[in-house]
N, C-alpha and C positions, 0 to 999 in steps of 0.2 A: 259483421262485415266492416269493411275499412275503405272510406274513402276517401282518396290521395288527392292533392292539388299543387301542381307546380305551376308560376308563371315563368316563362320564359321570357326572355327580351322579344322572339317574334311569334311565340308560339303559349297558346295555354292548355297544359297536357293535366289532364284527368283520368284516375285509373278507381278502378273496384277491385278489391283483395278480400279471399278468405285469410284465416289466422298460419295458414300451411306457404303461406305466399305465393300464392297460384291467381292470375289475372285472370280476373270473372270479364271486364269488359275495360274498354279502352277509349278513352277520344281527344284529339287537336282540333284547334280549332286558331287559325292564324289571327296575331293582332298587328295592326299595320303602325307601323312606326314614322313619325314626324322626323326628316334629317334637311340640314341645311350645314352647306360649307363645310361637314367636318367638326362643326363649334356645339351646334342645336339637335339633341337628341331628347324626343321627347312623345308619350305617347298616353293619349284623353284616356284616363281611369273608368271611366265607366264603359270603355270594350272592355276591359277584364270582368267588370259585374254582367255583362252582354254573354263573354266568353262562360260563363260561371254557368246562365241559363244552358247557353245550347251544348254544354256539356253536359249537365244533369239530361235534359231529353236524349241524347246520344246513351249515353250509361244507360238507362230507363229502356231503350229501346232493343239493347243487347241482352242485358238477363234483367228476370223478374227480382233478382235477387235485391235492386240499389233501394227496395224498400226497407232492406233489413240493416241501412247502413245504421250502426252503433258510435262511430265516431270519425269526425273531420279531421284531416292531420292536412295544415298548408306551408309551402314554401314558395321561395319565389326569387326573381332577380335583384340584382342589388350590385354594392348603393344605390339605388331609386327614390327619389324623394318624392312623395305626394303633401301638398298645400290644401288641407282638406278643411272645406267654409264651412261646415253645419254638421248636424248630427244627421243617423241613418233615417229615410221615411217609413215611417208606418203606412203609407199606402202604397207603393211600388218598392221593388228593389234597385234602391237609390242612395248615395252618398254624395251630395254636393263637393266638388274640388276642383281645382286648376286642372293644365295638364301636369301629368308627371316627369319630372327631367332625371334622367333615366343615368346608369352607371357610367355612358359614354359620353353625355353634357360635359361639355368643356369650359362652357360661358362664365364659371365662374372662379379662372383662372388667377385673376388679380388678388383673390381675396385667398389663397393658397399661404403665401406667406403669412400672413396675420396670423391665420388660423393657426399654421405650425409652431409659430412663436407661441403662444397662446395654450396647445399640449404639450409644447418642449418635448417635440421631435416633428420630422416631415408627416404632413397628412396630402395626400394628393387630393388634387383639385375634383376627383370625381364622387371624394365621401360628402357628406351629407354637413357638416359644419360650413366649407365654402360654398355649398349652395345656400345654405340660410342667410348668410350674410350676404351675399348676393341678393336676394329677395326683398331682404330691409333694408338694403343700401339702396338699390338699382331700380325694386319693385317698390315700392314703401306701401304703396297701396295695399298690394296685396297679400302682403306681412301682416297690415295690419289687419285685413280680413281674416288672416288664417286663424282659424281654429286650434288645430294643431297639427303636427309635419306628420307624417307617416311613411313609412316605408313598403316597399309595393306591395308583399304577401300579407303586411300589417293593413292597409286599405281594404283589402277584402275582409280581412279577419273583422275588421267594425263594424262591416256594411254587413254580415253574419250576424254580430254578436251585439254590435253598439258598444262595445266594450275597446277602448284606446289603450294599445301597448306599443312597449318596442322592442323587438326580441334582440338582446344581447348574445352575441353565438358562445362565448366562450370566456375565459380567464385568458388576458392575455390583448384584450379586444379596446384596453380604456383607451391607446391613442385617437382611435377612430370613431369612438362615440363624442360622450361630453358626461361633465358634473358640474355642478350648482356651481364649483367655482370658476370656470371655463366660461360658462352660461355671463356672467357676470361680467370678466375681465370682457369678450366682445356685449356687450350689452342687449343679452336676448332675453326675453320672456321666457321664464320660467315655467309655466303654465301650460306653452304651447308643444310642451317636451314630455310625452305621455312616461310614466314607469316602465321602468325594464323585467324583462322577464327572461325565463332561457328557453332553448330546444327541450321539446319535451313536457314542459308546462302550459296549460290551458290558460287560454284566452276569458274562456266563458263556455256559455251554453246559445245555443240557437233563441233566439229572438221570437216568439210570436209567429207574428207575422211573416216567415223566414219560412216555418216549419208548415204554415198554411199554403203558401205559395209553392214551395217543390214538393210539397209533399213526406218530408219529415220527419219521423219519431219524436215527441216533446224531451227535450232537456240534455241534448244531443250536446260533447263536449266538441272545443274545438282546440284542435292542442297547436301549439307554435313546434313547425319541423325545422325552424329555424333557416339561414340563406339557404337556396338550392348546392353550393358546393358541399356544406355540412350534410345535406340527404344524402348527396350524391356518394358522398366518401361510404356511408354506411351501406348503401346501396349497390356497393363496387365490390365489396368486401376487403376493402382495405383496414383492417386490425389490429398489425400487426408492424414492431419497427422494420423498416426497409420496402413498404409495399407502398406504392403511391397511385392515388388517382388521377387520371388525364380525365380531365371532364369536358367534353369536345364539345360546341355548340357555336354561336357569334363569335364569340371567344374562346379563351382555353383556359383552364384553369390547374395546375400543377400542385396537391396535395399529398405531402411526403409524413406518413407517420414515423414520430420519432421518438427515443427512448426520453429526451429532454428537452428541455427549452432552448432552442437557437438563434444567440440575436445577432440577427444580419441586417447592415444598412439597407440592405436593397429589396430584401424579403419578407414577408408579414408572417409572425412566428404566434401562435396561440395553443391554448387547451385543444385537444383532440377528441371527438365524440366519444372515443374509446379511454378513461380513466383507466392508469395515470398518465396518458402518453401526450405528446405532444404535436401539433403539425407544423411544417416547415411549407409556405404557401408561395405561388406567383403566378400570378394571373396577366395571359398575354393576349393581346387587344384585340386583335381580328386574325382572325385562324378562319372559322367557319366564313365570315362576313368577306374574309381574302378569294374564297371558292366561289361565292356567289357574285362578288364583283366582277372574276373571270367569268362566269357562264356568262352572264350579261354583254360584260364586254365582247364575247366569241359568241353571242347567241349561241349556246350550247345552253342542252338540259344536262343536270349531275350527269347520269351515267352519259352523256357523252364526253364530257370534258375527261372524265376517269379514262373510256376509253380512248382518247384523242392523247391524253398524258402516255399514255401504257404503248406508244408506236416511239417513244423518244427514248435512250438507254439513260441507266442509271447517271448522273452529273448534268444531264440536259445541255448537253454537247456543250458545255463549260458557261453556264446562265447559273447565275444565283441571283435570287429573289428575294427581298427584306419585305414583309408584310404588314407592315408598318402604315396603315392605309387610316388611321385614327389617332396619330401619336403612338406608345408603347408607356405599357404599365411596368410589370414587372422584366427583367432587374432594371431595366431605364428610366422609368420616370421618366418622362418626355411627352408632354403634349406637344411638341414643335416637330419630333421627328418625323419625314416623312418616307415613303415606300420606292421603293424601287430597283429596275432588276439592272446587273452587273452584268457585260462579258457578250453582248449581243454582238452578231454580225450578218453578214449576209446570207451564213447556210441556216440562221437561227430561224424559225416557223410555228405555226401555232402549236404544232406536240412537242417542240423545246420548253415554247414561255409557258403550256400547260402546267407540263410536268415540272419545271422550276418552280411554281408557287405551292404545287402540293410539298415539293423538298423545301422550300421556305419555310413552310410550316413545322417542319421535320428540324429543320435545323431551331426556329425559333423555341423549339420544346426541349432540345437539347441543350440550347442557351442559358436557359432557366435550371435542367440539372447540372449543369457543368457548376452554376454559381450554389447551389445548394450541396454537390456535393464538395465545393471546397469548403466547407463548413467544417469538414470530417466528418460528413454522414457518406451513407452507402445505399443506390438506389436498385433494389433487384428485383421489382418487378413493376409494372406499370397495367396499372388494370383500368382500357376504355371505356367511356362510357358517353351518353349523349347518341344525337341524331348520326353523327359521322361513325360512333364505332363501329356499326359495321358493315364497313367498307373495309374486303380484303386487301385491295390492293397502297390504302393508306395505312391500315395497321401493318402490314410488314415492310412498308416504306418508317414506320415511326420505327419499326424496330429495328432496321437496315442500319438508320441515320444515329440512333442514339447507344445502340450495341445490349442494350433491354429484354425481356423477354417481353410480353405485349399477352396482357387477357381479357380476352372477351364472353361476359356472361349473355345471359340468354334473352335480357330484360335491356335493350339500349339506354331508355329513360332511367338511369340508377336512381336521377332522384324521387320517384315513385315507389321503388321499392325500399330506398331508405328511409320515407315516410311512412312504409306499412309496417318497418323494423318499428320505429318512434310508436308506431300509434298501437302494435302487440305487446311492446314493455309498458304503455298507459294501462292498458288492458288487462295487466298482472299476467300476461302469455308465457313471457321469458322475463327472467330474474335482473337483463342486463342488454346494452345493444348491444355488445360483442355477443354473447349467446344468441339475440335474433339476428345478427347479421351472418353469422355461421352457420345458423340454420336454413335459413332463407335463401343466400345469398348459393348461385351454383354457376361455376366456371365452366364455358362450351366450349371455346376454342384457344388455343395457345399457338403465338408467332415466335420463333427462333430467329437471331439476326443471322445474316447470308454474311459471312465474316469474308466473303470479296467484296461484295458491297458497302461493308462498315470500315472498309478498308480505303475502296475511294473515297467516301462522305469521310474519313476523320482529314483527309487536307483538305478538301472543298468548305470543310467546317470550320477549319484556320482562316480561308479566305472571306466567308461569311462571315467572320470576327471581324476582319482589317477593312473589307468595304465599309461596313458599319460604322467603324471609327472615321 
């Protein structure tokens, strides 16, 4: 048996899989996130060890089977940085650390530029080098307390194993790490920068007192599933050149397998889980986090605001929405840009501005392949996945808006089941993660774009461009 661990930015999702990829048992379990101004995102590491218990009794409580778990496969959100004081305790499940400042911390914007000069090329302000410096410039204290940084799925994987790593996703990944000589030219400790390791490679074994407290098998490995977008892609069954991941969640993440490497100023290009392919990547800031602002804002729950959108016709009586509600990553780079909607008048009401934010999303996703496919790549299919896939009426809005076909497997969580692909090829199951993810992986529903629809969205999509600007 196979047991999966994703954290999410608000959410930590737990699954139990046989080797045929069939979900024995399930559980979420919400962690609450620290926000201030837009700048301060950040969230106390030990709810994830919290989230870790009342996941194992959940699992435990759906089948007898989580005794027979053979091995741990985790992934998680990122860039996240955790400032981790001490080692793991031998008497509780415990890891001393800060809080963790999370992929959407902004605070350490000033230290952007350095940093960039420094890899000789742009690193945004959200990876993990300008938060360091930030720490020993701003925090000094508690630089010098730290132990060593860790990254979010990396913090639990210690507080497991005792064992400090940092899982590098891929070839392709050196801007946004570091090496000895980076480390140097800003002048960091060496020490405090655990060994890298890949997707796929073991951490260690369970701990002692790890295996006494949940209850266990001795010598249980625990393998690196690497970021959650890397799960997620394998778990989508994207394989193949031209097939890309939408990995819907807080954010959205746009992963385009490609035949080669493509370097684009404004896109993040690496190795692809699938050997020898490549991915063409862009990651856009608040998608999910856009939908949850609006329910708040209209006291609506989800399926109200869906249906409250769905009484408005396709252009949202001529509203467009920039979703821009945290800055914008990919293709802008821009922590300064801010959100907002175009074109309001007097007939405009809450099922216009509804349905404008879910076509903001739509358009922001098209944004991202308009720039990847002027690369001269070609996008032909787009396989959902996360909390929002499935949602009918957002996946044939994504497909209306971008002109795509849109697939929905049967698993929302892809990166669960691309963790049980990683932890069957540990296992010697399948020879390769393309063979487990073909096997595993099964497509249930297919969206066709409404070519009336993709006909108004491509000039509303022009004007979505020129607002912007």
């Amino acid at each position: 048996m196979l047991l999966t661990i994703d954290i999410g930015t608000s959410t930590f999702k737990s699954a139990l899989w046989n080797y045929d990829g069939i979900c024995l048992s399930y559980a979420a379990v919400p962690i609450k996130v620290n926000e201030n101004n837009g700048f301060l995102h950040e969230v106390n590491p030990s709810l994830w060890l919290n989230a870790f218990e009342e996941s194992c009794r959940k699992l435990k409580s759906q089948t007898e089977h989580f005794k027979d778990v053979e091995v741990i496969v985790i992934s998680g959100n990122g860039p996240s940085l955790v400032p981790v004081l001490g080692e793991p305790s031998k008497e509780k499940f415990y890891v001393p650390a800060e809080n963790a400042r999370l992929w959407l911390d902004r605070r350490a914007a000033k230290y952007r530029e350095k940093v960039s000069q420094a890899m000789g090329g742009f690193v945004d302000v959200s990876f993990f080098l300008p938060k360091i410096l930030f720490i020993k410039n701003d925090e000094n204290e508690l630089y010098n307390k730290t132990k060593v940084f860790l990254g979010c799925p990396e913090y639990l994987t210690y507080a497991l194993t005792a064992e400090a790593r940092t899982v590098f996703p891929s070839d392709g990944f050196d801007r946004w790490f570091w090496n000895n000589d980076v480390l140097e030219k800003l002048e960091l400790d060496v020490e405090k920068f655990p060994a890298f390791i890949r997707p796929g490679d073991q951490f260690g074994t369970l701990i002692p007192s790890v295996c006494e407290h949940f209850g266990f098998a001795k010598n249980i490995p625990v393998i690196s599933g690497g970021p959650d977008f890397f799960a997620a892609i394998l778990g989508s069954g994207v394989t193949e050149p031209g097939q890309a991941c939408d990995r819907t969640g807080s954010s959205e993440g746009i992963n385009l397998c490609t035949q080669k490497r493509i370097i684009h100023e404004s896109l993040m290009s690496y190795g692809h889980p699938i050997k020898p392919h490549w991915n063409l990547s862009g990651i856009i800031n608040t998608t999910g986090s856009a939908i949850k602002w609006c329910c708040d804002l209209f006291e609506f729950g989800f399926d109200d605001l869906i249906k409250t959108a769905q009484k408005s016709k396709p252009g949202s009586g001529g509203l467009i929405f920039h979703p821009y509600l945290a800055g914008e990553r990919a293709h802008l780079w821009d922590s300064t840009v801010r959100a907002q909607w175009s074109g309001i008048n007097l007939s405009s009401g809450k099922c216009d501005l509804a349905n404008s934010v879910l076509e903001g999303i739509g358009f922001s996703i098209r944004d991202v392949i308009t720039e990847m496919e002027s690369s001269g790549e070609k996008i032909n299919q787009l396989h959902v996945t996360g909390k929002l896939s499935g949602c009918k009426v957002l996946n044939q809005l994504k497909a209306d808006i971008t002109g795509k076909e849109i697939l929905e497997g049967p698993y929302k969580e892809a990166e669960l089941l691309g963790l049980a692909v990683i932890g069957s090829c540990f296992k010697g199951k399948y020879s390769s993660f393309k063979e487990a993810s073909s096997a595993l992986v099964k497509i249930e529903k297919h969206y066709e774009p409404n070519p009336k629809n993709t006909e108004l969205y491509n000039d509303l999509f022009e004007k979505y461009i020129k607002k912007r600007n």
